[in-house]
DRENMI-56828 format. One record per residue: residue in three letters; x, y, z of N, C-alpha, C in turn. Coordinates in nm, 2 decimals. Each point is the difference from the previous one (the first is absolute). Layout:
BEGIN
fimar  n.c1  n.c2  n.c3  ca.c1  ca.c2  ca.c3  c.c1  c.c2  c.c3
ALA  X  Y  Z  X  Y  Z  X  Y  Z
...
//
This chain:
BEGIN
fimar  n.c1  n.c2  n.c3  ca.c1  ca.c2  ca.c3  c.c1  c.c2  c.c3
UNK  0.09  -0.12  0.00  -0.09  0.12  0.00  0.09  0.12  0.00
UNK  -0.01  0.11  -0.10  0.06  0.10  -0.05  0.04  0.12  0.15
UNK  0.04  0.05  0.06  0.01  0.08  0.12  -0.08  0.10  -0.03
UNK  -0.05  0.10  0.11  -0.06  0.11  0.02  0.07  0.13  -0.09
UNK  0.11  0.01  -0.05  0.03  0.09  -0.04  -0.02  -0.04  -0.17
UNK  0.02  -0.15  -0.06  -0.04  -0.01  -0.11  -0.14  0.07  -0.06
UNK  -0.07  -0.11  0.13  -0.17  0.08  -0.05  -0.03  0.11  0.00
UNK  0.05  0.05  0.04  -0.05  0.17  0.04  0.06  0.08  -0.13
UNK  0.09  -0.06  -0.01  0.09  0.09  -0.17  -0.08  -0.02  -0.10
UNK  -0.04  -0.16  -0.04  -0.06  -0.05  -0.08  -0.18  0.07  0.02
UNK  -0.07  0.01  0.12  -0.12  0.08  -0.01  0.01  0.15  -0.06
UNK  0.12  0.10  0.03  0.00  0.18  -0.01  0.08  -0.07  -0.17
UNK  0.06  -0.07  -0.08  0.03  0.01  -0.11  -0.10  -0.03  -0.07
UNK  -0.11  -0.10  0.03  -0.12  -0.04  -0.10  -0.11  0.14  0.01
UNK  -0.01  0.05  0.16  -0.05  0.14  0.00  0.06  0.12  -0.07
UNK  0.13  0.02  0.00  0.07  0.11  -0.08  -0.07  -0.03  -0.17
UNK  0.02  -0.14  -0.01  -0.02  -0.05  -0.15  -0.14  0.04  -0.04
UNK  -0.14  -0.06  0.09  -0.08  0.03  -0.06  -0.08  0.13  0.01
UNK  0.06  0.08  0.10  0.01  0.12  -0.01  0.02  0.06  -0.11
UNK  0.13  0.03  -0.05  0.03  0.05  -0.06  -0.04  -0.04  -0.15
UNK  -0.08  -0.10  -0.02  -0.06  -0.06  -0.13  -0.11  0.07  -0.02
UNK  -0.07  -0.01  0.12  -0.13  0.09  0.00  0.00  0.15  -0.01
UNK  0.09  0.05  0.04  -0.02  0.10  -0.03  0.05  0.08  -0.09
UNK  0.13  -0.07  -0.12  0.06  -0.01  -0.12  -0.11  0.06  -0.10
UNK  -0.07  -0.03  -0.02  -0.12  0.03  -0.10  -0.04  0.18  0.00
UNK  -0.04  -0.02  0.13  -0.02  0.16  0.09  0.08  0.10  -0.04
UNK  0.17  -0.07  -0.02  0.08  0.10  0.01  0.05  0.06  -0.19
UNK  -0.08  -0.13  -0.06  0.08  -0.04  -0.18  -0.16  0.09  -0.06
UNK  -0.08  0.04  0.07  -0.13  0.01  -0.06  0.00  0.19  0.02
UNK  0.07  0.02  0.14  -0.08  0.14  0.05  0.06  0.09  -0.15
UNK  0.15  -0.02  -0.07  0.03  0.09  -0.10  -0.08  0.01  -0.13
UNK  -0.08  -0.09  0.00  -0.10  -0.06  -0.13  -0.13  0.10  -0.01
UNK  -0.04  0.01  0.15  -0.14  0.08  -0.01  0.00  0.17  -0.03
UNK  0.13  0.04  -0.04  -0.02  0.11  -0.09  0.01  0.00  -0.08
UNK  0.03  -0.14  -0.10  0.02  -0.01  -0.14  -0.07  -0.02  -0.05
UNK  -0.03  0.11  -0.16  -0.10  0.01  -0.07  -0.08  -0.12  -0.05
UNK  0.11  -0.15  -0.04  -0.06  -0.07  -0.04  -0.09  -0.04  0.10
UNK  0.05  -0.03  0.11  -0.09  -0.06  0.08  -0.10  0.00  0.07
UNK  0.01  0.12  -0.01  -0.17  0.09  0.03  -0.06  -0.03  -0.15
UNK  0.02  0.03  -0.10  -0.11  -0.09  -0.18  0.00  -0.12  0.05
UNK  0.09  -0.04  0.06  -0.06  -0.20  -0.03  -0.05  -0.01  0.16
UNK  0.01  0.08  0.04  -0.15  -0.05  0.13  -0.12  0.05  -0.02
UNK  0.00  0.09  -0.10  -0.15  0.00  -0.02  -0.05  -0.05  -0.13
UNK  0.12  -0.10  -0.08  -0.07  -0.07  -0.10  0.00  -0.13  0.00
UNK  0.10  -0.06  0.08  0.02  -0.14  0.02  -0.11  -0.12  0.10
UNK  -0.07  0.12  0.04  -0.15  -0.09  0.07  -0.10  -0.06  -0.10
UNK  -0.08  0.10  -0.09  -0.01  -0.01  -0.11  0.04  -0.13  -0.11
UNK  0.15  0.04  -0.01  0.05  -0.13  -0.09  0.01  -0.12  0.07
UNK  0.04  0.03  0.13  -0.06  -0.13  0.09  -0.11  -0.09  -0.05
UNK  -0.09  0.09  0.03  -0.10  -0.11  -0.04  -0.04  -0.01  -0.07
UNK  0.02  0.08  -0.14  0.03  -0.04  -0.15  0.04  -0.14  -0.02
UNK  0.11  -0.04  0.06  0.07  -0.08  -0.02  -0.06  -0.15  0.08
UNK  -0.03  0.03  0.09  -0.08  -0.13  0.06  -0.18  -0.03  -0.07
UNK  -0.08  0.12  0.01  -0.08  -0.03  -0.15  0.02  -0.09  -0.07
UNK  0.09  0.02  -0.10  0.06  -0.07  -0.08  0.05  -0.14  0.03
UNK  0.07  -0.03  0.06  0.04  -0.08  0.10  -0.11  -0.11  0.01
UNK  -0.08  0.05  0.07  -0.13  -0.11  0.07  -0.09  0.02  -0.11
UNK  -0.01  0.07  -0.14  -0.10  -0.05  -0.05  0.11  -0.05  -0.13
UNK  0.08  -0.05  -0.01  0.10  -0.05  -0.13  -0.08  -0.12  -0.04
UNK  -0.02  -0.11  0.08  -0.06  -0.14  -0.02  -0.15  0.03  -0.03
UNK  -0.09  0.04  0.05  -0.11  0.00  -0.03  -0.04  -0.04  -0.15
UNK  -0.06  -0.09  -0.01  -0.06  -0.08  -0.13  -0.13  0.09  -0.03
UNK  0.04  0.13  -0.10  -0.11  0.08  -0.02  -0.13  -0.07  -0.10
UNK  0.00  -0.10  -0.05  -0.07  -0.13  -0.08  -0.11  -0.07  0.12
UNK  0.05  0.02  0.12  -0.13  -0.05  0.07  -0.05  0.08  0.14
UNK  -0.20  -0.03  0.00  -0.02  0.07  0.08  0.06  0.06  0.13
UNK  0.08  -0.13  0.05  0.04  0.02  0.16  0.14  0.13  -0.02
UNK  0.02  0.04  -0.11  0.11  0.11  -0.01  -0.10  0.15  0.06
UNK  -0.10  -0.02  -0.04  -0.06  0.09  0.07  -0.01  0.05  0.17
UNK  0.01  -0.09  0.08  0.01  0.07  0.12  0.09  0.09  0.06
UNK  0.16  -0.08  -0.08  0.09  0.13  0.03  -0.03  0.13  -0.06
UNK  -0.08  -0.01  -0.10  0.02  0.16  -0.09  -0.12  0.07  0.06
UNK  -0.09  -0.08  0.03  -0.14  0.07  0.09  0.05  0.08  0.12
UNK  0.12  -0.12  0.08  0.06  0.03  0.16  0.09  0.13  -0.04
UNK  0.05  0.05  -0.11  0.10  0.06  -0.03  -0.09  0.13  -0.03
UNK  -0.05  -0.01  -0.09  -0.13  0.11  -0.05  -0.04  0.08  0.17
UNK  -0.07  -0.09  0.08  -0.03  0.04  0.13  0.09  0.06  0.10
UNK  0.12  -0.01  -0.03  0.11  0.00  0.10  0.06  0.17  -0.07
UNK  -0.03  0.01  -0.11  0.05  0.14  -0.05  -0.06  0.05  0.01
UNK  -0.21  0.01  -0.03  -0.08  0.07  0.01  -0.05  0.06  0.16
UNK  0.05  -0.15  0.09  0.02  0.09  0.15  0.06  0.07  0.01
UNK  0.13  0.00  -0.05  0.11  0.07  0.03  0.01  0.15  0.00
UNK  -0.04  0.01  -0.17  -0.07  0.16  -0.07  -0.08  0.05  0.09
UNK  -0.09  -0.13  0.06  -0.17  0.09  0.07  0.06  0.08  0.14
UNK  0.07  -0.14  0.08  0.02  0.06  0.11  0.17  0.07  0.05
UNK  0.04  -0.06  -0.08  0.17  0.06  0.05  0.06  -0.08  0.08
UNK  0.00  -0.15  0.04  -0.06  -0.05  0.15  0.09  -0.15  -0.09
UNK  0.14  0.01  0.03  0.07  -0.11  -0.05  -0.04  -0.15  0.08
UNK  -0.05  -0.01  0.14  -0.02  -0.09  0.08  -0.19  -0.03  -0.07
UNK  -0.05  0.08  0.02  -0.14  -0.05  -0.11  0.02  -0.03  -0.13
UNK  0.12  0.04  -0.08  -0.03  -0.07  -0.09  0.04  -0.13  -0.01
UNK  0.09  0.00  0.05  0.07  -0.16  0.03  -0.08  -0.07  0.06
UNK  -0.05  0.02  0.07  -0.11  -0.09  0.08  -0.11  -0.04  -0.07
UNK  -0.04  0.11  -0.08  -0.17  -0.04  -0.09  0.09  -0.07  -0.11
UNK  0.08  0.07  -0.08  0.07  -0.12  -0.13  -0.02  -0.14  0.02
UNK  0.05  0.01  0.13  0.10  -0.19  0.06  -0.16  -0.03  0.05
UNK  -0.15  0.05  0.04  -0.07  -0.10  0.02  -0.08  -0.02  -0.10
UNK  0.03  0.08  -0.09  -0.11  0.00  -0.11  0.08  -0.13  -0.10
UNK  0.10  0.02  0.02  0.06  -0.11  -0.07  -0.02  -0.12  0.02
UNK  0.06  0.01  0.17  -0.07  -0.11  0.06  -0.17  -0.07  -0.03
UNK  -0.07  0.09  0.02  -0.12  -0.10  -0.02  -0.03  -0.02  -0.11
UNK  0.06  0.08  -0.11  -0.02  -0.07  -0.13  0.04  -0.09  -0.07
UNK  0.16  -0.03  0.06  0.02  -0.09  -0.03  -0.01  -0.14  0.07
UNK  -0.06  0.02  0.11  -0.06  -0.12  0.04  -0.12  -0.04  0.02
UNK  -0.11  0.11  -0.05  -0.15  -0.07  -0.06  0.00  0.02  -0.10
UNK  0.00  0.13  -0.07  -0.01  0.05  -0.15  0.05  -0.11  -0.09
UNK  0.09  0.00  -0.01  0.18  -0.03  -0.14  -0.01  -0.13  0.13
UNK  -0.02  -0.08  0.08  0.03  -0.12  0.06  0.02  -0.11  -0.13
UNK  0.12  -0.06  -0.02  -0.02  -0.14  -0.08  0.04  -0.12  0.06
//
């Protein structure tokens, strides 16, 4: 069993370490937030965000049969709340049940 003085080095080195990891980010980030780019791509990169997963989750869909329909109905709904209310947590929530129940009574095979 390692002595009292090993452990104790070995605890303040793994603390120095993850310390200093965590807060590495903090320190590589603060000179960024007055750069021009990065103020344009925070306010467009949300956006292409979920451009990109859109896409994404609807790539497979077999537009040739009915049951392709519930994602585009859930999708339709999920943007039209979005417009109506501004309310990202309602729309996600009505999308995902509307999908939900349609695709498991509606489009059920």
């Amino acid at each position: 069993m390692p002595d009292a003085r090993y452990a104790v080095a070995a605890v303040v080195i793994t603390a120095a370490v993850t310390w200093t990891l965590r807060a590495l980010p903090f320190a590589a980030l603060a000179p960024l937030r007055a750069s021009g780019t990065v103020q344009y791509l925070s306010t467009r990169m949300p956006a292409g965000v979920m451009l990109i997963l859109v896409v994404y989750c609807l790539r497979d869909i077999p537009l040739t049969q009915p049951r392709a329909l519930a994602p585009v109905v859930a999708l339709a709904v999920t943007v039209g709340l979005h417009l109506w209310r501004r309310n990202a947590l309602l729309s996600i929530v009505g999308g995902t049940a509307v999908h939900v129940i349609l695709a498991s009574t509606v489009f059920a095979t």
